[in-house]
GUTORFI-23695 format. One line per 10 residues: number of its first residue (from 1); for each residue x, y, z of C-alpha. Coordinates in steps of 0.2 Angstrom, whole numbers. Example, Ala and Ser with C-alpha at 12.3 -4.5 7.8 and 13.67 -1.06 7.14 Angstrom:
2
1> 62,-22,39 | 68,-5,36
//
This chain:
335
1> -109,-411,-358 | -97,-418,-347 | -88,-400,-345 | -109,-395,-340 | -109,-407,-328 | -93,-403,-318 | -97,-385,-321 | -115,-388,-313 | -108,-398,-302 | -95,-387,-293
11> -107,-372,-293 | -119,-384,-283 | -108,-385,-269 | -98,-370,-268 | -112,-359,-261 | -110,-371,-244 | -94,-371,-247 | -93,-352,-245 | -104,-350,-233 | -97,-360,-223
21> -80,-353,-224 | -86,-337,-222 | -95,-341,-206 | -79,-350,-199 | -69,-335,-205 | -83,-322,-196 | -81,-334,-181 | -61,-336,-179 | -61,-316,-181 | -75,-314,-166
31> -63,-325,-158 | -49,-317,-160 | -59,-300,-157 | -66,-307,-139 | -49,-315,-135 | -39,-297,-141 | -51,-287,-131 | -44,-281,-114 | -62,-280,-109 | -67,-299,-112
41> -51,-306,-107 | -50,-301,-89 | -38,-308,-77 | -51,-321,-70 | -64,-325,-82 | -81,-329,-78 | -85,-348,-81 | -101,-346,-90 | -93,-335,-104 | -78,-349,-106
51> -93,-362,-107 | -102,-354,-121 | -86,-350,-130 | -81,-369,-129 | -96,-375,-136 | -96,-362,-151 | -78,-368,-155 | -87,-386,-152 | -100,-381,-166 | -87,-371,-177
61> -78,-390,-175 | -92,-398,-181 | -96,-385,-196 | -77,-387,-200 | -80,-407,-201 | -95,-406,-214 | -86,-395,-224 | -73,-408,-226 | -85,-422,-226 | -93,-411,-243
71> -75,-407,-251 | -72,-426,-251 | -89,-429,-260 | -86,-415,-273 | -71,-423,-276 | -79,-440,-279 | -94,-434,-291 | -79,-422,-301 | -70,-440,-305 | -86,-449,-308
81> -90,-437,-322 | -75,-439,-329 | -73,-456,-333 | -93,-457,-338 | -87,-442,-351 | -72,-452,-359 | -83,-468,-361 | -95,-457,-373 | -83,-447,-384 | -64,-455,-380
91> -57,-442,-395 | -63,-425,-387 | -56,-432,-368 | -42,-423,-368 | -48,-407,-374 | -63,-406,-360 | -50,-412,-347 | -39,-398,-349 | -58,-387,-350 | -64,-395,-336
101> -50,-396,-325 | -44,-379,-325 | -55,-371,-316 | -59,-384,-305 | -40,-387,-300 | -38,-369,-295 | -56,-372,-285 | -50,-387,-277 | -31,-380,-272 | -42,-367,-265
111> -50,-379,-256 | -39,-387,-250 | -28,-370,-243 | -44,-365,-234 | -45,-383,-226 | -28,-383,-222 | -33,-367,-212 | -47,-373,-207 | -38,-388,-197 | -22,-378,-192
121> -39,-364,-184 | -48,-381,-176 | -30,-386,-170 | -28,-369,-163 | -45,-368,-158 | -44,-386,-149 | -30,-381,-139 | -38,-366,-133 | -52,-376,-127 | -39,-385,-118
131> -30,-369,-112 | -48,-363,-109 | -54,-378,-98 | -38,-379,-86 | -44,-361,-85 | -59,-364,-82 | -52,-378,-70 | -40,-365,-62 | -54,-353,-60 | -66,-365,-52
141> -53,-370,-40 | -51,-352,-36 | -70,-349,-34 | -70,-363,-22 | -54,-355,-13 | -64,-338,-13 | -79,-346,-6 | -69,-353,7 | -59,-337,10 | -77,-326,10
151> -84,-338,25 | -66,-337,35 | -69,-317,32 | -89,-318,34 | -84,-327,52 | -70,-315,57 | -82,-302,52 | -96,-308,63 | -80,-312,78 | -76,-293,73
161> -94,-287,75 | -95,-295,92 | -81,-288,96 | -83,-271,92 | -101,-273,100 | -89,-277,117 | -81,-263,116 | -95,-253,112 | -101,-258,125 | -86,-254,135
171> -86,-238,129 | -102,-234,136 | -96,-240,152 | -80,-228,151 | -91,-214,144 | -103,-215,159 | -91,-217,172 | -82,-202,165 | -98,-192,163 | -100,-197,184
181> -81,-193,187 | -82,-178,179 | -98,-173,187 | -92,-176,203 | -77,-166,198 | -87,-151,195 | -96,-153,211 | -79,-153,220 | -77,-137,210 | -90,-129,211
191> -89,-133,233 | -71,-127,232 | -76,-114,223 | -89,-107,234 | -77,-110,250 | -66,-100,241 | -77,-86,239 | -83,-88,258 | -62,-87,262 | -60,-72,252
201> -76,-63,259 | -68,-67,277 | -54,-61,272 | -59,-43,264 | -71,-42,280 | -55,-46,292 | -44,-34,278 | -58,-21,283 | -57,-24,300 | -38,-23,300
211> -39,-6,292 | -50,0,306 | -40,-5,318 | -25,4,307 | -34,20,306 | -40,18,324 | -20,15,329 | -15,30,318 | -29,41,329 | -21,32,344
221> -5,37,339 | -8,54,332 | -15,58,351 | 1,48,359 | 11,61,350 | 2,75,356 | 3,68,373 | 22,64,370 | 24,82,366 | 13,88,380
231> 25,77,392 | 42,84,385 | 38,102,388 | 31,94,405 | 48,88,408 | 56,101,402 | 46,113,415 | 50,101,428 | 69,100,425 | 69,117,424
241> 61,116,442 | 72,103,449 | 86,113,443 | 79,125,453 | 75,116,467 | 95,110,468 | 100,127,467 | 91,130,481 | 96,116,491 | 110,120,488
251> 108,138,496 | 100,131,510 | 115,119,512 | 126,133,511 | 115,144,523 | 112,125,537 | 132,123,534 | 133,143,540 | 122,141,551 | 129,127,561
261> 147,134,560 | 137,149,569 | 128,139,581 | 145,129,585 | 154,144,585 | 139,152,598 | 139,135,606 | 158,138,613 | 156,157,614 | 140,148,628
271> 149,136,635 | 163,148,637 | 152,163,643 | 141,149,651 | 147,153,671 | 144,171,664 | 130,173,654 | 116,160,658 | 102,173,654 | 111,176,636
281> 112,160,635 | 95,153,638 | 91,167,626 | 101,159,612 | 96,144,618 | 78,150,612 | 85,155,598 | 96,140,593 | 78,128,598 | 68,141,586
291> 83,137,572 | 81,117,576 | 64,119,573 | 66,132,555 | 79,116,553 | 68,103,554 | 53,112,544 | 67,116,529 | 73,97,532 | 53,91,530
301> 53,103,516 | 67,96,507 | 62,78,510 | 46,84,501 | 54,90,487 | 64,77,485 | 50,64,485 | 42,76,473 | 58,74,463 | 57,55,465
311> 38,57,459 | 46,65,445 | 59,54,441 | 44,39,440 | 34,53,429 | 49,54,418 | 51,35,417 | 33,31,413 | 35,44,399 | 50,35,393
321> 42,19,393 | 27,26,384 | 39,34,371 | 46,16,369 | 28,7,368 | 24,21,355 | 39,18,344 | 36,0,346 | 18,2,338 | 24,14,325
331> 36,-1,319 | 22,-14,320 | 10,-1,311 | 23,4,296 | 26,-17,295
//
């Protein structure tokens, strides 16, 4: 009977027993699932999942506690029994010892092994609350650091929105009075442009009008030509003449030069015969007056010709100088 009673004893509480150490072994493996997992153990943690987690490690704690609190009282009824079983029957003890404790033994080792696991997991699972609330401590003073550090960066955003609103701004201002310069420029343009056009046009017109005057120069100069050519065979008619002309003052010098060695030779042949022949001599006398005045008409005939020649020579200058003019302008012309 008493081996009954410690048999349905044990089986009374070793369904708990399980259980409970199953869920604390489910538990510790979720635990060491979510603290192997790269995706739930970031660098920064949120504070809400390290809360939950310390409370279910505060429950676990809890769980681990009653399932001591349970071992102890199994271990109490299991002595209780025995004594009541070796006041009844004191010959069979020994036998239903040895029976009873057997398997109970082996149970309670068990037992024990998973409760010495158990506390080493709550020690373990204490001092990562620990680690897990200086983290959590750490990460709060973060947080407060990073809400500090998000209002300096939300007021030097609003100091760098204002700025860039001023220079916006400033921009505009450039851009328009670029806009005006370069409008202006392109008026500037478009007058220096159109004065330009104006230049050129006076220019082709006065180009044009240079070229007339060329063409009327070349005319000019065509009908110089002619002329210079009409004057050289001119001068060459009238040098002929004047050569002429000296010839035949030169005869006529000759002749006068004969003449008045005549006339002085008739001159002493009269004052010689003068006594003697008066008559011949008023008859030369006629003659020699008559010769004075073929004299004086061949000296006025040569004075003539020689201010004809002096006309001529004044021709022949002028033509000279025309010639000079005229190579002069086909200089200028061909520059």
């Amino acid at each position: 009977m008493s081996s009954d009673g410690t048999n349905s004893s044990t089986p009374r509480h070793t369904p708990s027993s399980d259980s409970e150490d199953e869920t604390i072994t489910q538990e510790g493996q979720e635990l060491r699932v979510i603290t192997t997992l790269p995706g739930t153990h970031p660098q920064q943690p949120e504070p809400v999942s390290l809360l939950a987690e310390s409370q279910r490690l505060q429950r676990e704690m809890l769980r681990v506690e009653l399932g001591e609190a349970t071992a102890t009282e199994l271990s109490q009824a299991g002595t209780g029994a025995g004594g009541v079983h070796s006041e009844i029957s004191p010959a069979a003890g020994p036998i239903s010892l040895t029976s009873m404790t057997s398997p109970t033994r082996t149970r309670i080792q068990m037992l024990e092994a998973e409760l010495s696991d158990n506390k080493r997991r709550v020690t373990s699972l204490q001092e990562s609350n620990q680690r897990h609330q200086k983290l959590i401590q750490t990460l709060q003073a973060q947080l407060t650091q990073s809400k500090r550090k998000n209002t300096d960066l939300e007021m030097e955003i609003a100091d760098l929105k204002l700025e860039l609103q001023k220079n916006a701004k400033k921009l505009q201002s450039k851009e328009l009075e670029q806009e005006s310069r370069l409008d202006a420029r392109e008026n500037m343009a478009k007058a220096r442009e159109e004065s330009l056009i104006a230049e050129l046009e006076n220019l082709t017109g006065a180009l044009e009008a240079e070229r007339a005057k060329s063409a009327d120069l070349s005319r000019s100069n065509e009908i110089l030509q002619d002329q210079i050519e009409e004057a050289a065979s001119a001068n060459q008619g009238l040098s002929r003449d004047v050569a002429q002309l000296t010839q035949a003052w030169r005869g006529a010098t000759q002749t006068l030069e004969k003449r008045e060695a005549e006339w002085q030779a008739e001159e002493n042949a009269f004052n010689e015969y003068f006594s003697a022949e008066h008559n011949r001599l008023l008859a030369l006398w006629r003659e020699v007056v008559s010769l004075r005045r073929a004299f004086a008409e061949l000296r006025h005939q040569t004075a003539r010709d020689f201010t004809q020649v002096g006309h001529c020579k004044f021709e022949i200058m002028k033509l000279n100088r025309l010639e000079a003019d005229l190579g002069k302008c086909k200089n200028w012309s061909f520059n």
